[in-house]
NUDO-530507 format. One record per residue (C-alpha): x, y negated, z negated. Coordinates in Angstrom, 3 decimals, padded with zeros to 6 digits. Layout:
BEGIN
R          u          v          w
R          X          Y          Z
...
! end
This chain:
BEGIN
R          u          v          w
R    222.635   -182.079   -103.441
R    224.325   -181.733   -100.308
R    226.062   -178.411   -101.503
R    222.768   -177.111   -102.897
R    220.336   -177.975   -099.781
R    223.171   -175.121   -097.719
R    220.864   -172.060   -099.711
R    217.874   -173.739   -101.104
R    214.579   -175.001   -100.238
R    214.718   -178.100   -102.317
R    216.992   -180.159   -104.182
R    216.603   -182.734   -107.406
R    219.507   -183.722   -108.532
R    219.312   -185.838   -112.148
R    222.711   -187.854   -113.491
R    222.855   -189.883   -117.420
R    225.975   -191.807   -118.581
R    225.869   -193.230   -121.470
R    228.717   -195.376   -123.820
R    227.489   -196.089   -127.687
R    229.145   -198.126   -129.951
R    227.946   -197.604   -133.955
R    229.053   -199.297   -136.677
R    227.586   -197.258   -139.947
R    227.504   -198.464   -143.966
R    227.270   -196.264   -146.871
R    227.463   -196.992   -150.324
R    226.983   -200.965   -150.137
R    230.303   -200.996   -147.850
R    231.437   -200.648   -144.090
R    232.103   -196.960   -143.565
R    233.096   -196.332   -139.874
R    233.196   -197.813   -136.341
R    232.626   -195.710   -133.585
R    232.161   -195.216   -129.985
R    231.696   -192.410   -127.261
R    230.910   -192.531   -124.102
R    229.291   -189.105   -122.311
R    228.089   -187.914   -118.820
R    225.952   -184.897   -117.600
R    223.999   -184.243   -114.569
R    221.327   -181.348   -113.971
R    220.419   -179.583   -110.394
R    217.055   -178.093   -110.209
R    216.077   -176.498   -106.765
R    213.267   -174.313   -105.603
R    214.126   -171.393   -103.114
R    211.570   -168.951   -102.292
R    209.264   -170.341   -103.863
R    210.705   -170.200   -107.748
R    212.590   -172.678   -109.724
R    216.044   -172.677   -110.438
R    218.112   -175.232   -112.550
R    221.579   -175.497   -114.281
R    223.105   -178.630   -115.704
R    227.134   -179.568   -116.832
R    228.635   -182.760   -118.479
R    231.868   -180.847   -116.114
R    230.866   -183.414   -113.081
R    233.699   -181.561   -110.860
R    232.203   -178.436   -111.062
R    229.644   -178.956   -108.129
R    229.817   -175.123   -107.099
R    229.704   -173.613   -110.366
R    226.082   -175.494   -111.467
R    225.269   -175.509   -107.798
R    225.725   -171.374   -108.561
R    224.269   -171.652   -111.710
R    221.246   -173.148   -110.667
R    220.933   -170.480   -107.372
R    221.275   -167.193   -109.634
R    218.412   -168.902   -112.102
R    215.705   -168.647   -109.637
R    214.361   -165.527   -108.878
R    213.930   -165.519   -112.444
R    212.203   -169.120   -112.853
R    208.601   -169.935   -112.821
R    206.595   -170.271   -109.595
R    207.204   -173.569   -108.391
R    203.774   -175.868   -108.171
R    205.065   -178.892   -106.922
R    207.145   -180.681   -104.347
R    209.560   -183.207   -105.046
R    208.442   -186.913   -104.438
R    209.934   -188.596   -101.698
R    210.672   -192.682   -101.746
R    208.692   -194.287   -104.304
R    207.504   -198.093   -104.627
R    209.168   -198.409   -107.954
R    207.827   -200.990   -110.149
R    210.142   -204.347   -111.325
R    211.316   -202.748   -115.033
R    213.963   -205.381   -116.413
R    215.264   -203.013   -119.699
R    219.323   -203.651   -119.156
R    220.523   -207.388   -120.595
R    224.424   -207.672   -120.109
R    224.903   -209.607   -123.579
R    224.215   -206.352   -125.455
R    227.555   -205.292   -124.251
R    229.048   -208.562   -125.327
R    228.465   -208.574   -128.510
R    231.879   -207.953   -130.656
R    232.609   -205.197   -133.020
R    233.175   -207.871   -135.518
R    229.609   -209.964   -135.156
R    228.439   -206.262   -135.317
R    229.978   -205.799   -138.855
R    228.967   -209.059   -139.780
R    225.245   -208.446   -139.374
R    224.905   -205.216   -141.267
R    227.346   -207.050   -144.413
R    224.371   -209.669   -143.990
R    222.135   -207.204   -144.341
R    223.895   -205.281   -147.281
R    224.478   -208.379   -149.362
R    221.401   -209.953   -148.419
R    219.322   -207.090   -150.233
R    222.303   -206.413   -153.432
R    221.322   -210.147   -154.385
R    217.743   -209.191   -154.905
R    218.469   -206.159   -156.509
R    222.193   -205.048   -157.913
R    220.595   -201.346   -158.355
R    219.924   -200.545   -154.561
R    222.306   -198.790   -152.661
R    222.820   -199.755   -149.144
R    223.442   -197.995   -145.835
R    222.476   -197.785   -142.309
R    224.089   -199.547   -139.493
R    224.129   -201.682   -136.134
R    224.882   -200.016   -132.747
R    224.755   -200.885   -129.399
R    224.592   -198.844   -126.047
R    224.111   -198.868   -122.469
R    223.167   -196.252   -120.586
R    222.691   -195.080   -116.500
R    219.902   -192.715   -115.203
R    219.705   -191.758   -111.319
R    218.055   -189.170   -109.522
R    218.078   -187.731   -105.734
R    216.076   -185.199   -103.924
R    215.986   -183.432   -100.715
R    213.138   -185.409   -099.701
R    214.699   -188.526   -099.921
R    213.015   -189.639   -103.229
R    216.117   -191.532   -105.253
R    215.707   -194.135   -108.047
R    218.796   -195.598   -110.783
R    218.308   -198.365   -113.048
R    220.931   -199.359   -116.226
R    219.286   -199.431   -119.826
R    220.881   -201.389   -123.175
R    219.878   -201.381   -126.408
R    220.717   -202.708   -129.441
R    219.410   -201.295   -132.682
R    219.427   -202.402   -136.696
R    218.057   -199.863   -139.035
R    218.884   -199.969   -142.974
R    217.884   -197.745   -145.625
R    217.457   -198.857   -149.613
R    217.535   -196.469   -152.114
R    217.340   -197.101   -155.764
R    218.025   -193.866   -157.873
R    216.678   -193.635   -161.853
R    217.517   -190.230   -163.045
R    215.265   -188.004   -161.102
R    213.524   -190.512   -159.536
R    214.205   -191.580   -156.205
R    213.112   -194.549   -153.923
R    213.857   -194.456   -150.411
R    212.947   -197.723   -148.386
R    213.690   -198.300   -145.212
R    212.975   -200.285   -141.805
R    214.915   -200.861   -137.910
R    214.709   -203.042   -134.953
R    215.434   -202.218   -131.629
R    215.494   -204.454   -128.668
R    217.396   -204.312   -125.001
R    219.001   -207.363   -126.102
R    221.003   -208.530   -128.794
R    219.782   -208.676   -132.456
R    221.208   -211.501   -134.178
R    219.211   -212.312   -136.970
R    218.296   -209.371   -139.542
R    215.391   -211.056   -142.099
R    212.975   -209.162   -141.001
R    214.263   -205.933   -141.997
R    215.733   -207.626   -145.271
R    212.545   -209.045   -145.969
R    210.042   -205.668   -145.104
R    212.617   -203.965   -147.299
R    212.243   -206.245   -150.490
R    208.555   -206.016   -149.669
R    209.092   -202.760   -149.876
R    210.978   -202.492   -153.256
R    208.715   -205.009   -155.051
R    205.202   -202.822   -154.508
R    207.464   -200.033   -155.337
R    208.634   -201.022   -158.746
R    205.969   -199.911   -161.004
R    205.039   -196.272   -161.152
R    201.474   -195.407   -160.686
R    199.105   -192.492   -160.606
R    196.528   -190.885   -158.142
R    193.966   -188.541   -158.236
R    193.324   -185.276   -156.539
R    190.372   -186.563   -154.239
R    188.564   -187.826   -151.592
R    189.402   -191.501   -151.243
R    190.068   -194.351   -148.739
R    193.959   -194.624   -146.796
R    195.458   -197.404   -145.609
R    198.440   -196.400   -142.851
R    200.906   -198.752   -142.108
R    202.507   -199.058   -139.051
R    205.260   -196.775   -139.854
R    203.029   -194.014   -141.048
R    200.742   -193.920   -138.281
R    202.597   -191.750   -135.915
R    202.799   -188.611   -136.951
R    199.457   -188.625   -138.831
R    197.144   -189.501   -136.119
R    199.274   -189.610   -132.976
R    200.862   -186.871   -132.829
R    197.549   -184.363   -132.825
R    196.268   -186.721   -129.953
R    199.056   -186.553   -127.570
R    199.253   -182.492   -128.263
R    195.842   -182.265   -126.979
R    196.224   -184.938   -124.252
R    199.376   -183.474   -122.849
R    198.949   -181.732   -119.571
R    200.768   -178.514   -120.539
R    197.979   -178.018   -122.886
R    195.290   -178.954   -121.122
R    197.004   -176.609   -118.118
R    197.073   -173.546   -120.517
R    193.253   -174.196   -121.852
R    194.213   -174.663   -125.417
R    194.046   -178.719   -126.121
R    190.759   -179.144   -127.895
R    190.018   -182.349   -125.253
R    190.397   -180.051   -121.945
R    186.990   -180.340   -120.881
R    185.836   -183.784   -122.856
R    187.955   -186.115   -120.094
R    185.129   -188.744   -119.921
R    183.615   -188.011   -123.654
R    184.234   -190.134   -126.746
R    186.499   -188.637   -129.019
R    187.017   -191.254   -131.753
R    185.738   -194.288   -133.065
R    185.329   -196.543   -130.071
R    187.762   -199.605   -131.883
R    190.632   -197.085   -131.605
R    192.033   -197.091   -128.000
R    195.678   -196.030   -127.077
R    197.659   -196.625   -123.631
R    200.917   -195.519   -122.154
R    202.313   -198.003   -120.355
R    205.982   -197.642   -119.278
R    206.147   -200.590   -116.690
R    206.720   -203.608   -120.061
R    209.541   -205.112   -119.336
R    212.632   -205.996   -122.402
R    210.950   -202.650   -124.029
R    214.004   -200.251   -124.947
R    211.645   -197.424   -123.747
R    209.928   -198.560   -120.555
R    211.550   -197.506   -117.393
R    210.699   -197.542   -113.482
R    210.240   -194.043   -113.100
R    209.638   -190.950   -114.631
R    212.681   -188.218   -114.932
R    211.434   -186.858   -111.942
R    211.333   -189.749   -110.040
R    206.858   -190.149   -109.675
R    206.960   -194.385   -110.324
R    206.011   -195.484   -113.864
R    202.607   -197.017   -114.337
R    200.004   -197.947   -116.539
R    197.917   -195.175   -118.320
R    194.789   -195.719   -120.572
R    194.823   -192.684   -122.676
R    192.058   -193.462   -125.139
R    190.015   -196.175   -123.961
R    187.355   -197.521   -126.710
R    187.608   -193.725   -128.025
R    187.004   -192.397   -124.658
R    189.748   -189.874   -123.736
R    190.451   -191.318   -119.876
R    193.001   -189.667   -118.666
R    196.073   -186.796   -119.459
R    199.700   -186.569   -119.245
R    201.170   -184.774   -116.301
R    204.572   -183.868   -114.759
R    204.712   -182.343   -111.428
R    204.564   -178.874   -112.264
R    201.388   -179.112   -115.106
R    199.909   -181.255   -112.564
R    200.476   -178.775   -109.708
R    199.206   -175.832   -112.123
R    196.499   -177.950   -112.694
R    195.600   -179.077   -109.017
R    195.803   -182.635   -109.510
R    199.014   -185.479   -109.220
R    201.629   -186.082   -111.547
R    201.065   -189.511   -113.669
R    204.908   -190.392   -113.800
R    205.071   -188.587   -117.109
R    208.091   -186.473   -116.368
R    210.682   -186.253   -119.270
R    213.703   -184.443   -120.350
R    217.375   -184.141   -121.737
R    219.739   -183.083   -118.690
R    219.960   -180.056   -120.386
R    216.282   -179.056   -119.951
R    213.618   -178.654   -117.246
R    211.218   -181.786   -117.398
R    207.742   -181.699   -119.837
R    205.003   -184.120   -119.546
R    205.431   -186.660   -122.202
R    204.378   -190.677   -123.219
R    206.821   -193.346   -122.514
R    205.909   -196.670   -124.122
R    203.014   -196.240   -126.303
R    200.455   -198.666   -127.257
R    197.714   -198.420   -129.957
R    195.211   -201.496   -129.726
R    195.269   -204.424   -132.193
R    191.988   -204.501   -134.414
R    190.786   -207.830   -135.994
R    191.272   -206.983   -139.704
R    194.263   -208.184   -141.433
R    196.033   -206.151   -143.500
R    195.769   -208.037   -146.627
R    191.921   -208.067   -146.352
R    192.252   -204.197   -146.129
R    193.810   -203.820   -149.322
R    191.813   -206.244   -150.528
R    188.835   -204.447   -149.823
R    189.942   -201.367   -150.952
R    188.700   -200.701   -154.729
R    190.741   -197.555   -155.080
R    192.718   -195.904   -152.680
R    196.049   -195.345   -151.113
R    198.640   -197.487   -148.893
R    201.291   -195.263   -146.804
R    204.297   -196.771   -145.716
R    206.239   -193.585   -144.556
R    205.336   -189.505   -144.767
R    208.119   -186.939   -145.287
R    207.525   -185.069   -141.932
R    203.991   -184.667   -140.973
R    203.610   -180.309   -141.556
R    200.930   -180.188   -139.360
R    199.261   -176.195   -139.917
R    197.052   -176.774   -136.473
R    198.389   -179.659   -134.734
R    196.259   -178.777   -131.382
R    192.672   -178.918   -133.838
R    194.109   -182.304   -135.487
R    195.028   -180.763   -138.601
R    197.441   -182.887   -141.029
R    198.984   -182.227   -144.059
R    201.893   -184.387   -144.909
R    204.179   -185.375   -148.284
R    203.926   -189.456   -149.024
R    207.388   -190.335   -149.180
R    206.667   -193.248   -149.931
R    203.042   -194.811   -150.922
R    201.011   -197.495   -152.958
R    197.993   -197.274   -155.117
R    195.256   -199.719   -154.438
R    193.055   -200.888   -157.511
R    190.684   -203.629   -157.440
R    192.318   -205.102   -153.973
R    195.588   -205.401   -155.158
R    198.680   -202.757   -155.374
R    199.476   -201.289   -158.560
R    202.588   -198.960   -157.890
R    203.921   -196.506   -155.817
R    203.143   -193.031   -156.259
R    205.212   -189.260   -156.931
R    204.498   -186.010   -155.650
R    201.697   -186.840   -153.676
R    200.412   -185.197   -150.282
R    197.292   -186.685   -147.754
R    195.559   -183.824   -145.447
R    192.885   -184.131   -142.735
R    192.220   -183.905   -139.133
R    193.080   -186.575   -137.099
R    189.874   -186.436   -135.052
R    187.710   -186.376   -137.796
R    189.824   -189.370   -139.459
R    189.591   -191.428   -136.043
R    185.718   -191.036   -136.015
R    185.705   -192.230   -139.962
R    187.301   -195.538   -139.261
R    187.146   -198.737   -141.919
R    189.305   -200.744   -139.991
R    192.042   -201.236   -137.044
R    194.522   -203.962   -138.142
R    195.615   -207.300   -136.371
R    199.544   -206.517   -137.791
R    200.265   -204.380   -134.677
R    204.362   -204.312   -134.082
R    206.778   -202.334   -132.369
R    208.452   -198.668   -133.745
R    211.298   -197.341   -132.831
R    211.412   -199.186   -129.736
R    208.600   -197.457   -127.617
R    205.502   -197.697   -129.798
R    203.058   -200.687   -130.976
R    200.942   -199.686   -133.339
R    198.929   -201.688   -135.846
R    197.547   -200.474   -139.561
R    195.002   -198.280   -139.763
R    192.590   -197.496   -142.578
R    190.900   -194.743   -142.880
R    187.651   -194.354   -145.083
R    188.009   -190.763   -146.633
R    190.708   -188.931   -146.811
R    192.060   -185.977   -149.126
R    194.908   -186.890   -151.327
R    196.769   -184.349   -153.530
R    198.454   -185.566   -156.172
R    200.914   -183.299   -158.479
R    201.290   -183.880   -162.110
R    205.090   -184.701   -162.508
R    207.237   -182.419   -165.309
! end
């Protein structure tokens, strides 16, 4: 910083370490053990008014991304900001020391659990996945004396089940992740036998309207990811997200309601601050289908003439974006069981084969089921082949049967409960 502030304006300097230690199976069996251990820092500085940045995992070369950064502005974007000064950062606990404790060998010794846990219910699946641990370091300084660094662990246990008959394959899968050590694996055993039993028996769906359950895993891309498109600041900066002038206005069903809130603690992706060091805090995004507030960085909200909401992110390789941290979708009061259950024909989705959005700002959808249940009479029947589910998310949200009580966490930075859906178009393709 000190070398950059000699011929620029302003100065934001951003550092990550990180050190990851994997151990993968494939084919029932342990296949490798792993680790690497990296570190990058990026220098973004506004002179004359324009942005310039540069960033190198080379933490020597202080004059060359120093240069880099100086030669990128006249040709950057006008800056709209300034760079925060000292923040009152929030108390985020996300770094537990026993993550890095835990040995390579108790690490092999949970995923063989895992593995031979799930070939004694079933000799056909084959197993793989893994168990990895890492720790990680993110700091930032700035010219105007804004600085924040905090440590992050995280421990992770994903599997994958796949039985193969021929041409038919069944992929199953589930993870945990946690900031602190995962010792004991049933759950993802047991949501992956789950998984195989309603999966056994083949069954078959019609090309039509008809009600959709979405499990946890299947809600993101389906419904989420059209809603945080059109609540992200960029959008609403360049006039093209759909909600840009209905801040205030109900959008969906007023049981759906959806908050970022970055400041949980023992989350793997909460975190004091933003990348650009605005202090994390609690945002109601969707509150009882009101759309309450959008996601800004410092230059959207600068563009936009408002204040950043701490919702700065990037790689070190890129300039920051406005983007959620820790996202929560409210629990409902209906349990999943009594969805099915209520459900006289219709469709369960446990996971979608990307999400092939055609107009993700309108809400469009159009995904492949990779793997999905018929519902007859209350009760599942079967999994079904070559079938696709399209929509709009906004229409979906406003067509609610039911928010579910089963809320848990994804991936590590979203809770999000079942969610059924009353009509929705399913496509189903005869197989050969």
């Amino acid at each position: 910083m000190e070398r950059a502030r000699r011929e620029a304006d302003e100065v934001e300097v951003f550092f990550v370490s990180s050190e990851s230690t994997p151990v993968g199976f494939e084919a029932n069996a342990l296949k490798e053990v792993d680790s690497s251990e990296s570190a990058a820092l990026a220098v973004r500085i506004v002179k004359d008014g324009r942005v310039g940045f540069s960033s190198t995992s080379d933490l020597s070369d202080v004059d060359g991304v120093v240069a880099a950064a100086l030669e990128t502005a006249p040709f950057g974007a006008e800056a709209a900001f300034e760079f925060p000064g000292p923040g009152d950062y929030p108390d985020v606990p996300v770094y537990d020391a026993l993550s890095e404790s835990v040995t390579l060998e108790e690490m092999t010794a949970l995923g063989q659990r895992v593995v031979d846990e799930l070939r004694a219910y079933s000799g056909e699946v084959q197993v793989e996945g893994g168990v990895s641990r890492s720790t990680s370091t993110i700091a930032l300084v700035n010219s105007r004396g804004g600085r924040f660094s905090y440590r992050r662990s995280s421990f992770r246990v994903g599997f994958q089940g796949t039985v193969i008959n021929g041409d038919d394959m069944l992929f199953t899968s589930d993870s945990l992740s946690s900031i602190s050590p995962i010792g004991d694996p049933s759950e993802i055993v047991a949501s992956i036998i789950r998984q195989l039993e309603w999966a056994k028996d083949i069954a078959t769906v019609e090309t039509k309207t008809m009600p959709v359950i979405l499990l946890p895993t299947a809600v993101s891309s389906v419904l989420l990811g059209p809603l945080l498109a059109g609540l992200n600041g960029k959008t609403v900066q360049q006039g093209t997200s759909p909600l840009a002038e209905r801040l205030g206005e109900r959008i969906v069903d007023e049981r759906f309601s959806l908050t970022d809130d970055s400041t949980l603690p023992h989350i793997p992706g909460s975190r004091m601050s933003d990348d650009e060091g605005v202090p994390s805090r609690r945002l109601p995004l969707i509150a009882a289908g009101v759309a309450s507030m959008f996601l800004y960085d410092l230059q959207t909200a600068g563009r936009a003439g408002t204040k950043s909401t701490g919702s700065g992110e990037r790689g070190v390789g890129s300039l920051p974006g406005p983007g959620p941290g820790v996202l929560l979708v409210g629990d409902g009061d209906t349990s999943l069981e009594a969805m099915i259950e209520g459900t006289k024909e219709g469709l369960v989705v446990e996971r979608l084969l990307g999400a092939g959005q055609s107009n993700v700002l309108g809400g469009d959808f159009n995904a492949n089921v990779l793997l999905g249940y018929k519902v007859e009479n209350g009760r599942i029947v079967g999994r079904v082949k070559n079938t696709m589910i399209s929509g709009n998310a906004y229409t979906a949200l406003n067509d609610l049967a039911a928010v579910g009580s089963d809320g848990r966490w994804v991936r590590g930075g979203l809770y999000v409960p079942s969610i059924a859906l009353a009509n929705v178009s399913v496509s189903a393709q005869a197989s050969p």
